[in-house]
One Martini backbone bead per residue (centre of mass of N, CA, C, O) as a GRO file, in nm:
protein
  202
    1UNK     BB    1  11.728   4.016  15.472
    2UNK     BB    2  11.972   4.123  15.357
    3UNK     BB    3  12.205   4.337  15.354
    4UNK     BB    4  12.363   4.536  15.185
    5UNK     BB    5  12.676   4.474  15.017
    6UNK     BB    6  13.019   4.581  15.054
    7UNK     BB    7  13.344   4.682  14.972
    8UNK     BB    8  13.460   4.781  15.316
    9UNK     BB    9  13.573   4.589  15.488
   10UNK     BB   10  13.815   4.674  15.622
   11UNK     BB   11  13.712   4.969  15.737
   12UNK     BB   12  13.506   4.797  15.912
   13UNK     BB   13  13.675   4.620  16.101
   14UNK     BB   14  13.871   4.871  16.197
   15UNK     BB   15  13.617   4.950  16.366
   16UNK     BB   16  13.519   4.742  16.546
   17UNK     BB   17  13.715   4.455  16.685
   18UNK     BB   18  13.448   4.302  16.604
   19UNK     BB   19  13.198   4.278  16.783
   20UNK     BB   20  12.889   4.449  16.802
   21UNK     BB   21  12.737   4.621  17.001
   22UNK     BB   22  12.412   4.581  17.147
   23UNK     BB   23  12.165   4.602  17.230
   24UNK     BB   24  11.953   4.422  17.511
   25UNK     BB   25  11.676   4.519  17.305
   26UNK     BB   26  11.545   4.398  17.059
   27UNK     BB   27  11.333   4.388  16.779
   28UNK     BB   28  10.991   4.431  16.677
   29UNK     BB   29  10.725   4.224  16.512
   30UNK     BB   30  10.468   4.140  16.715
   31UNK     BB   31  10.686   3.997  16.931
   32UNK     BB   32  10.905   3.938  16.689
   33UNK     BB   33  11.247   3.870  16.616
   34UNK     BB   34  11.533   3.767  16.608
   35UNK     BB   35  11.798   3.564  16.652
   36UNK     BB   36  11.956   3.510  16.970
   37UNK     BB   37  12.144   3.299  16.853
   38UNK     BB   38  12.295   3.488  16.692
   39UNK     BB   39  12.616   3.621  16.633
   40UNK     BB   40  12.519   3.802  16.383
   41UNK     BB   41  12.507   4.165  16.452
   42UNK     BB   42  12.279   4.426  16.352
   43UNK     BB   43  12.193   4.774  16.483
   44UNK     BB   44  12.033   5.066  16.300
   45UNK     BB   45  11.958   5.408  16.273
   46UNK     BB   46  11.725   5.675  16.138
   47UNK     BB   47  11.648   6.028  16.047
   48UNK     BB   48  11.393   6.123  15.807
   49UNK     BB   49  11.292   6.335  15.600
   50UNK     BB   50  10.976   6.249  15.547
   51UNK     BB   51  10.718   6.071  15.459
   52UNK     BB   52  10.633   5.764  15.558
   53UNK     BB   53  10.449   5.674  15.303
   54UNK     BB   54  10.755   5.692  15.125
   55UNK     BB   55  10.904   5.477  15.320
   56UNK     BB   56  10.724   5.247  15.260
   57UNK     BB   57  10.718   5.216  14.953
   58UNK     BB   58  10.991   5.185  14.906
   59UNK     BB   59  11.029   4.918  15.126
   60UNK     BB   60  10.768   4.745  14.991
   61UNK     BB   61  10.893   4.796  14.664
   62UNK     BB   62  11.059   4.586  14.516
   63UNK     BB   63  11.114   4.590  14.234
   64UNK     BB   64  11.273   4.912  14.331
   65UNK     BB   65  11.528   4.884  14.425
   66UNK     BB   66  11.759   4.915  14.259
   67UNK     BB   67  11.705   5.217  14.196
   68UNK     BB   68  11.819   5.284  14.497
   69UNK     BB   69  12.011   5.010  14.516
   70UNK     BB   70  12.332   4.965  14.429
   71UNK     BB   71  12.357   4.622  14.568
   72UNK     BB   72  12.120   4.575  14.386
   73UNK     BB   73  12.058   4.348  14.075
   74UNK     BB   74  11.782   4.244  14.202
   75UNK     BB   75  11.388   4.233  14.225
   76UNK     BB   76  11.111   4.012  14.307
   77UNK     BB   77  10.779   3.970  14.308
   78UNK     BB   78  10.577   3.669  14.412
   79UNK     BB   79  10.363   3.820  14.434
   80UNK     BB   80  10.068   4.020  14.533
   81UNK     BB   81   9.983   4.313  14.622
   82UNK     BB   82   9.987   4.346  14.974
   83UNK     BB   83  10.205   4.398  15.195
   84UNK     BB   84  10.227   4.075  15.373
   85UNK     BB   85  10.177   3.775  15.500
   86UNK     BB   86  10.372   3.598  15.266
   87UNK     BB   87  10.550   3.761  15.124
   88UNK     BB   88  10.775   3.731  14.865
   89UNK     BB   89  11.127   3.747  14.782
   90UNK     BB   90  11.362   3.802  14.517
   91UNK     BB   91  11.705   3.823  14.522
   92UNK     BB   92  12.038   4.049  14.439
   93UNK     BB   93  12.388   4.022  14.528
   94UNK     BB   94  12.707   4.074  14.599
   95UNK     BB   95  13.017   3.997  14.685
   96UNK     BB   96  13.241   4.065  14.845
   97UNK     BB   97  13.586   4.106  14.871
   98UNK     BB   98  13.761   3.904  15.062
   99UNK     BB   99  13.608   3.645  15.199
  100UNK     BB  100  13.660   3.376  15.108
  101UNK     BB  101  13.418   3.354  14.869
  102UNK     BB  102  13.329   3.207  14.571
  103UNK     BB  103  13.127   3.349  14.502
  104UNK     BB  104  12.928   3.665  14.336
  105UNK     BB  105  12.656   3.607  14.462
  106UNK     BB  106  12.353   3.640  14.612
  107UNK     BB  107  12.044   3.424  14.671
  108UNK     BB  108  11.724   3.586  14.788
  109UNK     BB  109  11.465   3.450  14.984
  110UNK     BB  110  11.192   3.618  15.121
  111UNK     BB  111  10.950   3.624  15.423
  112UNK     BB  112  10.703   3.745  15.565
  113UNK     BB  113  10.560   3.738  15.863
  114UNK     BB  114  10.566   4.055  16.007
  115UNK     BB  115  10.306   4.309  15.969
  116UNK     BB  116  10.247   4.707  16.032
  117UNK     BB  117  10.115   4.945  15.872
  118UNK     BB  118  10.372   5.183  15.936
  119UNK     BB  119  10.577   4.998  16.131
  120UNK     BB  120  10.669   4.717  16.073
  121UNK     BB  121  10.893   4.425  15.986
  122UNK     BB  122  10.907   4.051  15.925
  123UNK     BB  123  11.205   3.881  15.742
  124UNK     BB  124  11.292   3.595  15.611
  125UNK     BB  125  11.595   3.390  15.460
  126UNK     BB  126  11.769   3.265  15.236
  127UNK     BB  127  12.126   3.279  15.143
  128UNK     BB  128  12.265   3.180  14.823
  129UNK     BB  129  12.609   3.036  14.706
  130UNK     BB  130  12.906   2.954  14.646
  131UNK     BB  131  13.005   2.835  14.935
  132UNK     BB  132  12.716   2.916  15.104
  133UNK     BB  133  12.513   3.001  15.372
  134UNK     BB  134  12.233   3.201  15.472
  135UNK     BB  135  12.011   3.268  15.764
  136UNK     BB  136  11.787   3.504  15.829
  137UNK     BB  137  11.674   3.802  16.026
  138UNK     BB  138  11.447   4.096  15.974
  139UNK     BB  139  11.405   4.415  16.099
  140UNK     BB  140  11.162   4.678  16.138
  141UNK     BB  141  11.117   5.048  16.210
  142UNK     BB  142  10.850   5.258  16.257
  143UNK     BB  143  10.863   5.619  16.329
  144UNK     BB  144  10.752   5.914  16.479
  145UNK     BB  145  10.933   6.236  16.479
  146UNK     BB  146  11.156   6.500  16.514
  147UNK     BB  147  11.215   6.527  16.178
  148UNK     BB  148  11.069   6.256  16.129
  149UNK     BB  149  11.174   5.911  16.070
  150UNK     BB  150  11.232   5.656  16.226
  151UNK     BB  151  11.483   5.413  16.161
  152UNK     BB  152  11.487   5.072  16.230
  153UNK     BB  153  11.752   4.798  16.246
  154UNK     BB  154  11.777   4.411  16.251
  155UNK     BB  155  12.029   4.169  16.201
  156UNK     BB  156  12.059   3.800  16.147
  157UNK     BB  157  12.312   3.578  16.117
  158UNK     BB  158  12.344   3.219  15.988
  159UNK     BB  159  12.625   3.013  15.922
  160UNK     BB  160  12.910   2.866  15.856
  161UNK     BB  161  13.045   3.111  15.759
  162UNK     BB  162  13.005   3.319  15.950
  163UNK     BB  163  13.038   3.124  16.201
  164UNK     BB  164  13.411   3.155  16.129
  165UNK     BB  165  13.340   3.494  16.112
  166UNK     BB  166  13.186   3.710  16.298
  167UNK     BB  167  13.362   3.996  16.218
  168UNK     BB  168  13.338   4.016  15.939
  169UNK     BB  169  13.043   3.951  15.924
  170UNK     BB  170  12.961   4.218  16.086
  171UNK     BB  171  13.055   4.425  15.898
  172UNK     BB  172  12.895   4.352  15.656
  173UNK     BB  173  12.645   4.395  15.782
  174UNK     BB  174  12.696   4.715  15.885
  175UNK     BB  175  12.727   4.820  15.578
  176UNK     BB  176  12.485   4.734  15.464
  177UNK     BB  177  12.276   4.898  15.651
  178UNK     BB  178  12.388   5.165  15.630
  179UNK     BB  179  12.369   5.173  15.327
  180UNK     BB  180  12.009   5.132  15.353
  181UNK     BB  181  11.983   5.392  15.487
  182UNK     BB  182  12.116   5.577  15.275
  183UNK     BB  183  11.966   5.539  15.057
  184UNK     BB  184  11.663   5.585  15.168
  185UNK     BB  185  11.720   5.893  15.230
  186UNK     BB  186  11.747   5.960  15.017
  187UNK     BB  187  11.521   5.883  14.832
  188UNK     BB  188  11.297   6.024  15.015
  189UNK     BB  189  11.391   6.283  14.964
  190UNK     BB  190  11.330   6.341  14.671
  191UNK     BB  191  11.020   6.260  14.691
  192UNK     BB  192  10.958   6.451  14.873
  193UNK     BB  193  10.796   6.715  14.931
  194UNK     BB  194  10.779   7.042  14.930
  195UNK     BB  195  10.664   7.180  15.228
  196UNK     BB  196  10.596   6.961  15.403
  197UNK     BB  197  10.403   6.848  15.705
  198UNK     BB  198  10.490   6.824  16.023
  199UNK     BB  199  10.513   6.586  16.209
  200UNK     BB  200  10.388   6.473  16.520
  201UNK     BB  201  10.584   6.657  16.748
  202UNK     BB  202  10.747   6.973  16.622
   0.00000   0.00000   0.00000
């Protein structure tokens, strides 16, 4: 649900200098996006030079997410089977400092709402730590490109901390996001076999 959380909130808080602006068309998956109400919001992609089964498998293998995602201390699914609708999963990621939020990591619980497989995820849920409460709506989308697989992702908080503080809070998601873009990038390339053959379009 949220992206990764990191401490360079001032570097990017004074990069922002603000709500960042957002595309006019939010991203969806089946039909659904964002919350259109929410105040916080971020999305960026990337083109990771990948096979897609490879860059799926990573993002949808909760349990492996720590192995590649310095920001995630602990991710555990609740069900089994393949990832699809109702797949649920409880995350642990710390808060960065400088929030003025007295919590030391939140508690995060997401399930999957709607997912179309090797194309897009959308996965809602609370994340709970002392003195916070943010409600999420996190949207993927995977697409084969020129080059390997466009990584799209879109996501909005709400809660009375996030909406008290709106450009904090967005620097923090954007933080979070481009952090999750580039470990998600790193880890596929690892695994990418050598001499991959180029997908459909290049």
């Amino acid at each position: 649900m949220l992206g990764a959380w990191v401490a360079a909130i001032p570097l990017v808080t004074g990069l922002l200098g603000g709500s960042a602006a957002q595309p006019a068309e939010g991203l969806t998956c089946r039909g659904a996006g964002v919350d259109a109400a929410a105040q916080v919001r971020y999305r960026t992609e990337a083109v990771i030079d990948a096979p897609l089964d490879v860059i799926w498998k990573l993002q949808t293998e909760v349990d492996r997410w720590p192995s590649w995602q310095g920001p995630v201390t602990s991710a555990e699914r609740l069900d089994h089977g393949r990832f699809r609708v109702g797949s649920a999963f409880h995350w642990t990621t710390p808060v960065p400092p400088g929030t003025g939020i007295p919590a030391t990591s939140l508690d995060i619980t997401s399930t999957v709402r709607q997912v179309k497989q090797g194309s897009c995820i959308r996965w809602t849920g609370p994340a709970d730590g002392e003195g916070v409460h943010i409600d999420g709506v996190h949207v993927w989308n995977f697409s084969r490109v020129k080059g390997g697989v466009k990584v799209s992702t879109e996501e909005t908080h709400t809660g009375p901390q996030v909406d008290a503080n709106v450009p904090m809070a967005t620097a923090i998601l954007q933080a979070g996001l481009e952090g999750w873009l580039a470990d998600l990038k790193a880890a596929a390339g690892a695994q990418a076999p050598a001499g991959m053959p180029a997908p459909p379009g290049r």
